[in-house]
C-alpha positions, -999 to 999 in steps of 0.1 A, spaced: 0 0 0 9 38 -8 0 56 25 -7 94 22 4 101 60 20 78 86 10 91 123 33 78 143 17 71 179 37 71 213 34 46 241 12 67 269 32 81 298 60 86 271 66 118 243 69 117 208 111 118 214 108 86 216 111 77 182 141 92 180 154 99 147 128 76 128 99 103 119 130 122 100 141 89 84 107 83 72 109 119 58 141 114 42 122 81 20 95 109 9 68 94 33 43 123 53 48 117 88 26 132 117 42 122 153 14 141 181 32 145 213 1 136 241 27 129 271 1 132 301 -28 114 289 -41 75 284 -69 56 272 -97 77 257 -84 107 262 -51 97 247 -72 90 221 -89 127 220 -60 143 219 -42 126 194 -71 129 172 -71 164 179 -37 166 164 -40 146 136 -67 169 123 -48 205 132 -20 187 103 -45 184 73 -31 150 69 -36 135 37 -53 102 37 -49 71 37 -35 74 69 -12 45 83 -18 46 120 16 32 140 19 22 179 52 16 198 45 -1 232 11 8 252 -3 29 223 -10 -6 202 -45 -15 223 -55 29 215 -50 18 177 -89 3 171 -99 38 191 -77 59 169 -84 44 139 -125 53 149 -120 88 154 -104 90 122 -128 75 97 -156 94 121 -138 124 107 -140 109 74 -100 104 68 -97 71 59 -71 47 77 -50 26 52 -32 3 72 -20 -1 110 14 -12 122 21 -22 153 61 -17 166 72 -37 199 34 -29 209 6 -50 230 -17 -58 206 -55 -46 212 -78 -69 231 -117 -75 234 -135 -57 266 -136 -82 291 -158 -74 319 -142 -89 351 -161 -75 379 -132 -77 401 -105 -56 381 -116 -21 371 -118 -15 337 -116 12 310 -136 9 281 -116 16 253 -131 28 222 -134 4 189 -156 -4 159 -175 -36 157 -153 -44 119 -120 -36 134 -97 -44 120 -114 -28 85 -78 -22 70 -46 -44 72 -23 -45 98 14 -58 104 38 -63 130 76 -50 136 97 -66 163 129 -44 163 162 -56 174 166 -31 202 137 -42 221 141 -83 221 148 -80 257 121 -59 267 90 -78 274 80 -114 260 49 -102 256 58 -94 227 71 -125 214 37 -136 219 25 -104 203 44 -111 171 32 -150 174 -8 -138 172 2 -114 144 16 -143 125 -12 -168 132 -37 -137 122 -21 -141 89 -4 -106 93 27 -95 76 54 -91 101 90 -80 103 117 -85 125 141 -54 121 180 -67 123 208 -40 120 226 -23 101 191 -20 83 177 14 94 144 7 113 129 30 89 137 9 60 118 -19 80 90 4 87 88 14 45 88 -21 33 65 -33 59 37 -5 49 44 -19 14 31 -52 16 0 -41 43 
């Protein structure tokens, strides 16, 4: 797929710096990239703000919407807001991020009901396990194990490639 815009989303509790160099990367390939910086908030109104954002940049569509870490259950949630403001959403890619999971209602545990359609996911969606972060939680091994057995198209990112070119040729074949 051709995106129009890649939004680049944060883990919550973290800023858009954490991407490092990647959104320039992504520039330097020709690629639109939006990275909102919502450092304070989580669940729905992580969700608010980045939406917010992603409309004050005129993005062009189709957007590819992209989680590190705790931002990857937001994505369904983002992804809502979006085509409610009529932008379509192209693809979503999930980077060393939890993957989204279906309300459970466990009367015991509080929970936060987080925002999704009912035909999520309505676009493709793909997986990037980056070098850097093999040692940082096994849950996502198992992350990049359900994106395989959910027939999605992942990528594990091995230096000296640039994690951007890893990014680019995973958006390719969403």
């Amino acid at each position: 797929m051709t995106p129009g815009t890649l939004v680049l989303l944060h883990a919550p509790g973290a800023t858009a710096a954490s991407w490092g160099d990647l959104p320039e990367m992504l520039r330097s390939y020709g690629l639109d990239v939006v990275a909102p910086d919502v450092p304070d908030d989580a669940g729905p109104r992580y969700i608010a703000r980045v939406s917010l954002t992603i409309t004050a940049t005129d993005p062009v569509p189709p957007l590819v919407l992209v989680a590190h870490g705790a931002a990857g259950p937001l994505l369904p949630g983002v992804g809502l807001a979006q085509r409610a403001a009529h932008r379509p959403v192209g693809g979503y890619v999930f980077v060393d991020a939890d993957l989204p999971r279906p309300a459970r209602h466990d009367h015991d545990a509080p929970q936060e009901d987080l925002p999704t359609a009912p035909d999520w996911p309505e676009a493709p969606c793909g997986y990037l396990r980056t070098h850097s972060d093999r040692s940082a939680s096994p849950k996502h091994d198992e992350a990049i194990r359900e994106a395989r057995l959910r027939g999605w198209p992942t990528t594990e990112h091995e230096p000296p490639t640039a994690a951007a070119q890893s990014l680019s040729e995973l958006i390719t074949r969403l």
